[in-house]
C-alpha positions as CSV (number, residue, x, y, z in Angstrom):
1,X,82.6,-45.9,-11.1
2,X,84.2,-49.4,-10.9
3,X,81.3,-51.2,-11.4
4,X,80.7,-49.0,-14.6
5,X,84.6,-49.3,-16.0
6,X,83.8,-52.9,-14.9
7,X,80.4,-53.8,-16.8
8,X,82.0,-51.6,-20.2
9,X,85.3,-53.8,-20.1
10,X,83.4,-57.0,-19.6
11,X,80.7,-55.7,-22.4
12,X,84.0,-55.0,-24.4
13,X,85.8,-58.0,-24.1
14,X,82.6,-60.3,-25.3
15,X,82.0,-57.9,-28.0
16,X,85.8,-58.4,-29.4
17,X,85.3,-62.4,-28.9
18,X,82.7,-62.3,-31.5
19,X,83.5,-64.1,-35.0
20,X,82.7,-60.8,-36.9
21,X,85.1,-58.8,-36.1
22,X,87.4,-61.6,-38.0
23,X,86.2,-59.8,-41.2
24,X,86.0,-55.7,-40.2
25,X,89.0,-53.7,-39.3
26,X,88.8,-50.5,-36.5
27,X,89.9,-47.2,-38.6
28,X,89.7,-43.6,-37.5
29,X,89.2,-40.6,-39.0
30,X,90.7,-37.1,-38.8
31,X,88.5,-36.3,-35.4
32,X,89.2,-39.4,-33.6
33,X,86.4,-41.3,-34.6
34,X,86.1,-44.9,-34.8
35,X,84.6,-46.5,-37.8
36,X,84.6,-50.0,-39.6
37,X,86.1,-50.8,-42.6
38,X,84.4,-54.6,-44.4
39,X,87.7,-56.5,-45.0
40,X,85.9,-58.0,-48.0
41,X,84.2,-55.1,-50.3
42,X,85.7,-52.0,-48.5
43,X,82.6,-50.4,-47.4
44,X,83.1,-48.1,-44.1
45,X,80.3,-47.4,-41.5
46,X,80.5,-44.9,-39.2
47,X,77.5,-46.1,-37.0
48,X,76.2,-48.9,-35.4
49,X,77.9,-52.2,-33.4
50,X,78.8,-55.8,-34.5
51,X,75.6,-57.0,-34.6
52,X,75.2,-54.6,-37.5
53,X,78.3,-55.5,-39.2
54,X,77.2,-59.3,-39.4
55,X,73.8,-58.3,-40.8
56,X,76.2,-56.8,-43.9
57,X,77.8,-59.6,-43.9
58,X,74.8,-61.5,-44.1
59,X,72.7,-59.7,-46.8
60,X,69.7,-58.9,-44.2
61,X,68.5,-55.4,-45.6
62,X,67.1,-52.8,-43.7
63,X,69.4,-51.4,-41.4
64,X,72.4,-51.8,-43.1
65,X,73.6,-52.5,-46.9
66,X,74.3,-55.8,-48.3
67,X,78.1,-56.7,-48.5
68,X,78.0,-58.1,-52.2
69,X,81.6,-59.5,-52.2
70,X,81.4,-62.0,-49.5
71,X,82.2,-65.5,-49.8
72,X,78.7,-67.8,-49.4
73,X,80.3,-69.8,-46.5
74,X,81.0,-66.3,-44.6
75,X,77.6,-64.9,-45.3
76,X,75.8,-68.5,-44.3
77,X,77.8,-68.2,-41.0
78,X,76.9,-65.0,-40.4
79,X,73.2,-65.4,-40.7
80,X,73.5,-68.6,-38.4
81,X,75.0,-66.5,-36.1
82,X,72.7,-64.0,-36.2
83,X,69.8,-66.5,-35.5
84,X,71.8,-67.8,-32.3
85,X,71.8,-64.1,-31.1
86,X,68.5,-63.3,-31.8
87,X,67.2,-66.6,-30.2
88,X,69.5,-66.3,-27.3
89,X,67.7,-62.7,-26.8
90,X,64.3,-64.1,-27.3
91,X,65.1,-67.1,-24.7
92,X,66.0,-64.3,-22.1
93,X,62.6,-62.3,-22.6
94,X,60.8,-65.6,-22.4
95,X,62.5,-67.0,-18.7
96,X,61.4,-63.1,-17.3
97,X,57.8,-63.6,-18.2
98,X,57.7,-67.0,-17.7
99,X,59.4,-66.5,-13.9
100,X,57.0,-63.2,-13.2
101,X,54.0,-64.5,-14.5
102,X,54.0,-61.4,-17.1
103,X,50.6,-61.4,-18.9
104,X,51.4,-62.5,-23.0
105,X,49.7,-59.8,-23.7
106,X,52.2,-57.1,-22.5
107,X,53.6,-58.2,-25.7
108,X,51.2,-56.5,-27.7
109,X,52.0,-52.7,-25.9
110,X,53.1,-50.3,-27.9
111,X,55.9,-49.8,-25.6
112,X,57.3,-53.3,-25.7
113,X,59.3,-52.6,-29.0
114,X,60.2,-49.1,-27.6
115,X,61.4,-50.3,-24.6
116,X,63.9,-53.0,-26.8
117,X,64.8,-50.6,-28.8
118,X,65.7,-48.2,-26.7
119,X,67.7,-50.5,-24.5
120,X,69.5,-52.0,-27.9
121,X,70.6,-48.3,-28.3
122,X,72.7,-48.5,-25.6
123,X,73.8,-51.7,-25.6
124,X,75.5,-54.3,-23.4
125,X,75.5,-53.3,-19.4
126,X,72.1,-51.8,-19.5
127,X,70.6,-52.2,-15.8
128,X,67.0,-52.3,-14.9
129,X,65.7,-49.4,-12.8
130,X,65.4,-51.0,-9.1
131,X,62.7,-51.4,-7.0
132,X,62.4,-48.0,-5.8
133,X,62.9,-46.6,-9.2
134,X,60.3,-48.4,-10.9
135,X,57.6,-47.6,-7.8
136,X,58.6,-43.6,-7.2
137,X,60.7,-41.7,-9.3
138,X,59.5,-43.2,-12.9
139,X,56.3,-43.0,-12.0
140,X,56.2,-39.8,-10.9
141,X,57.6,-38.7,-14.2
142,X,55.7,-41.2,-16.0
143,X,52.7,-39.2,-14.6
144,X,53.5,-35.9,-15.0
145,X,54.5,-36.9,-18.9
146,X,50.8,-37.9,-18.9
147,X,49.7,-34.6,-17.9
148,X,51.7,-32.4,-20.5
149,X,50.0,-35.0,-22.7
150,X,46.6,-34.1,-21.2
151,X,47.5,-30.7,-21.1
152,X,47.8,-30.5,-25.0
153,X,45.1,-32.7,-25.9
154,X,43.3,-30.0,-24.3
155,X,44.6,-27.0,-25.7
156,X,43.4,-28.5,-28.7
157,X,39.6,-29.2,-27.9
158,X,39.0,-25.1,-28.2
159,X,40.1,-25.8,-31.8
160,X,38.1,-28.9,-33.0
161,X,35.7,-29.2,-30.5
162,X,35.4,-32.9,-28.4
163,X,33.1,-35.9,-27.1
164,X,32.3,-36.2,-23.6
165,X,32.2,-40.1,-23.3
166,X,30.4,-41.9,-20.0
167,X,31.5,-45.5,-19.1
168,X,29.3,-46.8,-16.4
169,X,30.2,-50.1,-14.9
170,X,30.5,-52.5,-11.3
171,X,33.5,-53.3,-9.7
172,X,34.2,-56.5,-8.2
173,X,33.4,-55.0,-5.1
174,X,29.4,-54.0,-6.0
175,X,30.7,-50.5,-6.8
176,X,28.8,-48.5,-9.2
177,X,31.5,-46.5,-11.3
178,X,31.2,-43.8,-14.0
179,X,34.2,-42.8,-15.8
180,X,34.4,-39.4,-17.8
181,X,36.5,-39.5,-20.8
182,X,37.1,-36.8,-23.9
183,X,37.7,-37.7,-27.0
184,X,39.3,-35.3,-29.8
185,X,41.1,-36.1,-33.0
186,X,44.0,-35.5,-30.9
187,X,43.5,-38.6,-29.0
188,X,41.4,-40.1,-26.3
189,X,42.1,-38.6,-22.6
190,X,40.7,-39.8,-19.1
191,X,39.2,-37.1,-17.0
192,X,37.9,-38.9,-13.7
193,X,35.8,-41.8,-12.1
194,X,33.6,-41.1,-10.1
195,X,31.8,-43.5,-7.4
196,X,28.4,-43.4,-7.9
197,X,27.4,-45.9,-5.6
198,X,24.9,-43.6,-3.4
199,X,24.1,-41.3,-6.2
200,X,20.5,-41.5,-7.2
201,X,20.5,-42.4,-10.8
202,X,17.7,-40.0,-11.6
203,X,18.3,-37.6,-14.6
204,X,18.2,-34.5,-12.5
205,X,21.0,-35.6,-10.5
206,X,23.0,-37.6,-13.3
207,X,22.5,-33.9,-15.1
208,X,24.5,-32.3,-12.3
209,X,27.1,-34.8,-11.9
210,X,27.7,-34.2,-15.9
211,X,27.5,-30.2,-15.7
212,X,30.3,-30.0,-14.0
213,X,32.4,-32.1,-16.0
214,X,31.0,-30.1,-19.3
215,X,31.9,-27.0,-17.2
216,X,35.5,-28.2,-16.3
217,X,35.8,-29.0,-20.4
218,X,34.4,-25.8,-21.5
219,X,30.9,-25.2,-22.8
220,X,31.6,-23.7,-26.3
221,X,34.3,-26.9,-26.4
222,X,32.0,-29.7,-26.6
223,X,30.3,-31.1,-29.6
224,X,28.2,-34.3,-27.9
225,X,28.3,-36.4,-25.1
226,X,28.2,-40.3,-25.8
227,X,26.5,-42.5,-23.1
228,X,24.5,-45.8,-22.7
229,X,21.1,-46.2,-24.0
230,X,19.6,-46.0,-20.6
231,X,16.1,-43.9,-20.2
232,X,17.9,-41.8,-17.2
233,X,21.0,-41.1,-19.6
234,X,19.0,-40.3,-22.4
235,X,17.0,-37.6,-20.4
236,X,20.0,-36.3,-19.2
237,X,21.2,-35.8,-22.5
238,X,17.7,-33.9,-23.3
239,X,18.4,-32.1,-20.0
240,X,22.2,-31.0,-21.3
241,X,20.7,-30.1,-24.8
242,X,18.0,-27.7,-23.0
243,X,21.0,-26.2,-20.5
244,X,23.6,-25.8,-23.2
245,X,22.4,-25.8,-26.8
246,X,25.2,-26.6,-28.4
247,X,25.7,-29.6,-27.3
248,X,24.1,-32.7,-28.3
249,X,23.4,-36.6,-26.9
250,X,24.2,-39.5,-29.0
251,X,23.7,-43.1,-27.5
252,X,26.7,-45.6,-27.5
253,X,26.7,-48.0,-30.6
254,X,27.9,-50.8,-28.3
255,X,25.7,-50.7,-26.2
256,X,23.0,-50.5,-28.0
257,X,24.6,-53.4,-30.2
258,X,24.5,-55.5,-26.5
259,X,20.5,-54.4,-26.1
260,X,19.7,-55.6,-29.2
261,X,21.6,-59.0,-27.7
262,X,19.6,-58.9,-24.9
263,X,16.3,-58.4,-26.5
264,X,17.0,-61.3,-28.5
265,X,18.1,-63.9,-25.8
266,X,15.1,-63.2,-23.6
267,X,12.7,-64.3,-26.5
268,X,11.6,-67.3,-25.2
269,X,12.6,-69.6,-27.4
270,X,16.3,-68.6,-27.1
271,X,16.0,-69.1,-23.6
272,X,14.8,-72.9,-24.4
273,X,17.8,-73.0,-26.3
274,X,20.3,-71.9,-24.1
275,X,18.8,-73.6,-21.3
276,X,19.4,-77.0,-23.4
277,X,22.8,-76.2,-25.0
278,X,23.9,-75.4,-21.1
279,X,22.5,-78.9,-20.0
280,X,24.9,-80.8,-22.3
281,X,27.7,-78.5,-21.3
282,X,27.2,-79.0,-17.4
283,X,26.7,-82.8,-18.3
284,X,30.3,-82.7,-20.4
285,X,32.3,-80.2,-18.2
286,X,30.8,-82.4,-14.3
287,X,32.0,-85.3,-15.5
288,X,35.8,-85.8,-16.2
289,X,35.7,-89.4,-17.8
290,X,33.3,-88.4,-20.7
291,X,35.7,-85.0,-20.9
292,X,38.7,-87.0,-21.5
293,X,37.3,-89.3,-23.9
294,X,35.8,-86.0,-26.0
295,X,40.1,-84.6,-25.6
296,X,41.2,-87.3,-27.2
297,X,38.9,-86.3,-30.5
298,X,41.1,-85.3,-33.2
299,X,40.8,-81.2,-33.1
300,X,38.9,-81.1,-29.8
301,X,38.8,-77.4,-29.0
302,X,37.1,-76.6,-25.6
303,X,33.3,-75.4,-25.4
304,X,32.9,-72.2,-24.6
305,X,30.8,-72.1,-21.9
306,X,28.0,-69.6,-20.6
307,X,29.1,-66.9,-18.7
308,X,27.1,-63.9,-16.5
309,X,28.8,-61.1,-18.8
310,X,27.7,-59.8,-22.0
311,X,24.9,-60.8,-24.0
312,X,26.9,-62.1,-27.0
313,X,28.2,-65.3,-24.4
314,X,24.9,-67.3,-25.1
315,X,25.3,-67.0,-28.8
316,X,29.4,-67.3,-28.8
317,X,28.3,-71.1,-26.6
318,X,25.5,-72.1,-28.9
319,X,28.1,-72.1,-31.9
320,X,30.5,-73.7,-29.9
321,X,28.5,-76.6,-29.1
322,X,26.5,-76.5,-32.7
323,X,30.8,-76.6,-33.4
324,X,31.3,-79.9,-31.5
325,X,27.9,-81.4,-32.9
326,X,29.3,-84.9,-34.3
327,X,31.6,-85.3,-31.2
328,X,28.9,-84.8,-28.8
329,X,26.6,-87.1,-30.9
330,X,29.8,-89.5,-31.1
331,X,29.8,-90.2,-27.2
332,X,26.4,-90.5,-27.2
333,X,25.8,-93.2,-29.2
334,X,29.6,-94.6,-28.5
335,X,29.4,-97.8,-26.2
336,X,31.9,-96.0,-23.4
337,X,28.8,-93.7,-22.7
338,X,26.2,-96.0,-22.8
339,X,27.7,-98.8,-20.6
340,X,28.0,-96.1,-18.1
341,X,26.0,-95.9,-14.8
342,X,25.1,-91.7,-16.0
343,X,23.3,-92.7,-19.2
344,X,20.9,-94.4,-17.1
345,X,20.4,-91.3,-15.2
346,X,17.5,-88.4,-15.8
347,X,19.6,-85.9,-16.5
348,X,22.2,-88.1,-19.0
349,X,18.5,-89.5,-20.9
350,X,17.9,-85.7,-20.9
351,X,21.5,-84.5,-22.9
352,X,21.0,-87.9,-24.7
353,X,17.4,-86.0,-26.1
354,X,19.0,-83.0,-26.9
355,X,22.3,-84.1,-28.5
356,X,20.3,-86.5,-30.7
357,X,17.4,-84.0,-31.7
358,X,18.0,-81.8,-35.1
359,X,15.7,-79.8,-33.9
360,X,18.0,-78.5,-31.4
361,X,20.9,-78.5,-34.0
362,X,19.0,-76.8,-36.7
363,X,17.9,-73.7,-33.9
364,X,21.2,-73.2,-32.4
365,X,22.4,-73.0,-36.2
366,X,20.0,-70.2,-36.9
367,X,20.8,-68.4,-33.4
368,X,24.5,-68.6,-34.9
369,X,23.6,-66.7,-38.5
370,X,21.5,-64.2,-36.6
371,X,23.8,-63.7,-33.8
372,X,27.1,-63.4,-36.0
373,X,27.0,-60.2,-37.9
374,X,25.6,-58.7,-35.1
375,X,28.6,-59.8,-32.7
376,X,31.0,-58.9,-35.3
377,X,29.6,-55.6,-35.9
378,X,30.0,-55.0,-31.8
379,X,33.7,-56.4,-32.1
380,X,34.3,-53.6,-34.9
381,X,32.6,-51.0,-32.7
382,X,34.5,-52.1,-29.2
383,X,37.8,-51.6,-31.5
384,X,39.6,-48.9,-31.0
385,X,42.0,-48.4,-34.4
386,X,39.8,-46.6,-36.6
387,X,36.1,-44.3,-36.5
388,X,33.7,-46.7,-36.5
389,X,30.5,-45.4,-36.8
390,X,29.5,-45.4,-40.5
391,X,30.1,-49.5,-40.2
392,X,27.5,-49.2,-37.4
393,X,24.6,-48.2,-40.5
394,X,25.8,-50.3,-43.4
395,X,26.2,-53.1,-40.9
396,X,22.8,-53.1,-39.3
397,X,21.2,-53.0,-43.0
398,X,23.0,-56.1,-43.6
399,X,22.3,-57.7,-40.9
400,X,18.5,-57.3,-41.2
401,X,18.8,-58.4,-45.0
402,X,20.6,-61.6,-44.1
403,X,17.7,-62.5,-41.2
404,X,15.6,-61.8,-43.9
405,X,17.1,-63.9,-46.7
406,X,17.7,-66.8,-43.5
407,X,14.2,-66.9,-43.5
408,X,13.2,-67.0,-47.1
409,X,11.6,-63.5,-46.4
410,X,9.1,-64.8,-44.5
411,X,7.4,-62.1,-42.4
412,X,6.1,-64.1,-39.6
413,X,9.6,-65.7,-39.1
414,X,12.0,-62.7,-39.3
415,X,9.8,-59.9,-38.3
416,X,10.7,-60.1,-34.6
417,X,14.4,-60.1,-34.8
418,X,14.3,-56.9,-36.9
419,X,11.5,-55.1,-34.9
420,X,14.3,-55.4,-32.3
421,X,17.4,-54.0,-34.8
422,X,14.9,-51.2,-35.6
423,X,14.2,-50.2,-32.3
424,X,17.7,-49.3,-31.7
């Protein structure tokens, strides 16, 4: 109790040290309570602490009114002030993150301002839970608030019906996962993962793994069940449809957005491309001196390079390096490069070929316009803040009108990039 009466006195004493309380006075009312009265246009507030007395003061709006009889020189003081505070606070979140290596991203949670918020409500002496808090008891009730969540999510799929969603995917460790979600307007729930790794991935035995999930949901519950494009998933989704006839299979728009991807880069002259566009980037990237001379390149940005994940990494890198055209073809032909021993060499002659050709240029230009609706179609359907599945149409018939108007509606040219859209 000390170190409570402590911390509140301390809290206290700072509070009473700041220059806005040189222009409010502390009045009561009948019950007791304390309230502040603005020593300059009268106004008294019941609620709130200094900091919202100097935004009065300062004519922020919002939380508080405006003090309209305030001398400037008070009110310019005041919003100083305020900017010291709130940069003061910022400076503090900053040192945590930077000092625990907090991903920036935490900053985007929905909790982040909650969590602010909610320690602003209490104000001055607030202390972290511990150690211990943070790894048992808060999440033990962190967890069990996630299942009265659950809990009415589900109560709720007997009124509107739901989607049973598969994710398959590898771990790091060569682990082949499948995660079972629902989805209802209520919100989106996880069920379970389950490690498929010495499953069979025939439909028959897929089609009992998911029965039991669809039984644990409730038959007469479920609308569809979303999975990849897969030939064993879309049997199993025949298989479901014979079993339980209510219940339909619809493929995932994502990935079938990624096949089309994939379809495109193993035509072979995409390969050639990528296999010449990754040249000039090993050739860059191996070498630090010709690096460093392309960083000092007024607006040098970094190439993206390929990658082993999805699809859309060989067309993200061709527009990267079709991006950093006229620096590449500046170190080429620059004297640096071509007083150095590696221009002399096979493979330097070789990115010398390709960064100087326009044929090169002019295909990883077109792999850009065909690749870019496309990818931002798949960004719009990886999203998760609105229903995204009417974009999925309209989008596709644009992209296969741009191809075609790309290609000046010739046949030969842009029929094999839409046989592919089609197929999907």
């Amino acid at each position: 109790m000390e170190g409570v009466e402590s911390t509140n006195s301390s809290a206290q004493v700072r509070e009473k040290n700041d220059p806005g309380w040189e222009h409010f006075s502390l009045v009561k009312d009948a019950s007791g309570k304390k309230k502040y009265r603005c020593l300059h246009c009268g106004t008294i507030y019941s609620r709130g602490g200094i900091n919202r007395m100097k935004q009065h003061l300062a004519g922020i709006k919002g939380n508080i009114g405006a003090c309209k009889k305030v001398p400037h020189d008070i009110r310019h003081q005041m919003q100083e002030n305020l900017k010291q505070v709130v940069h003061r606070a910022d400076m503090a979140v900053a040192r945590w993150f930077y000092d625990s290596c907090i991903p920036m991203n935490a900053l985007n949670s929905i909790y982040a301002q909650k969590a602010i918020d909610a320690i602003a409500a209490i104000g001055p002496g607030y202390k972290l839970p511990t150690y211990y808090m943070m790894r048992v008891n808060l999440l033990r009730d962190c967890k069990e608030e996630c299942q009265l969540l659950v809990e009415a999510h589900r109560n709720s799929w007997k009124e509107s019906g739901c989607t049973i969603m598969a994710d398959g995917w590898t771990d790091i460790r060569s682990r082949t996962l499948i995660n079972f979600l629902v989805y209802c307007p209520r919100g989106l729930s996880f069920l379970k993962s389950v490690d498929a790794s010495d499953i069979t991935k025939d439909a028959n035995t897929l089609c009992a793994l998911f029965s039991e999930v669809v039984e644990w949901v409730g038959v007469t519950n479920i609308v569809q069940i979303v999975t990849d494009n897969a030939a064993n998933y879309k049997k199993v989704g025949a298989l479901l449809h014979e079993k339980y006839a209510n219940i339909y299979w619809s493929p995932c728009a994502a990935h079938c957005l990624n096949l089309i991807l994939k379809e495109i880069c193993s035509m072979t002259h995409v390969k050639d491309i990528a296999n010449k566009a990754s040249k000039v980037t090993i050739l860059v990237y191996n070498h630090i001196f010709l690096l460093s001379w392309l960083r000092k390149r007024e607006g040098w940005k970094e190439i993206v390079r390929l990658g082993a994940t999805r699809f859309a990494t060989t067309f993200i890198t061709l527009k990267s390096v079709h991006d950093h055209k006229h620096d590449l073809q500046a170190l080429i032909i620059s004297k640096y490069y071509s007083d150095s021993k590696l221009a002399k060499t096979v493979k330097g002659k070789e990115a010398t070929s390709i960064i100087l050709d326009n044929k090169f240029w002019s295909s990883c230009l077109i792999m850009t316009k065909i690749s870019g609706p496309i990818i931002r179609l798949l960004r719009i359907v990886d999203a998760d803040e609105k229903p995204s599945l009417g974009y999925v149409y309209d989008g596709l018939y644009r992209v296969r009108k741009a191809i075609k108007n790309l290609f000046k509606d010739n046949k030969r040219l842009y029929k094999p990039y839409t046989t592919i859209i089609k197929s999907r």
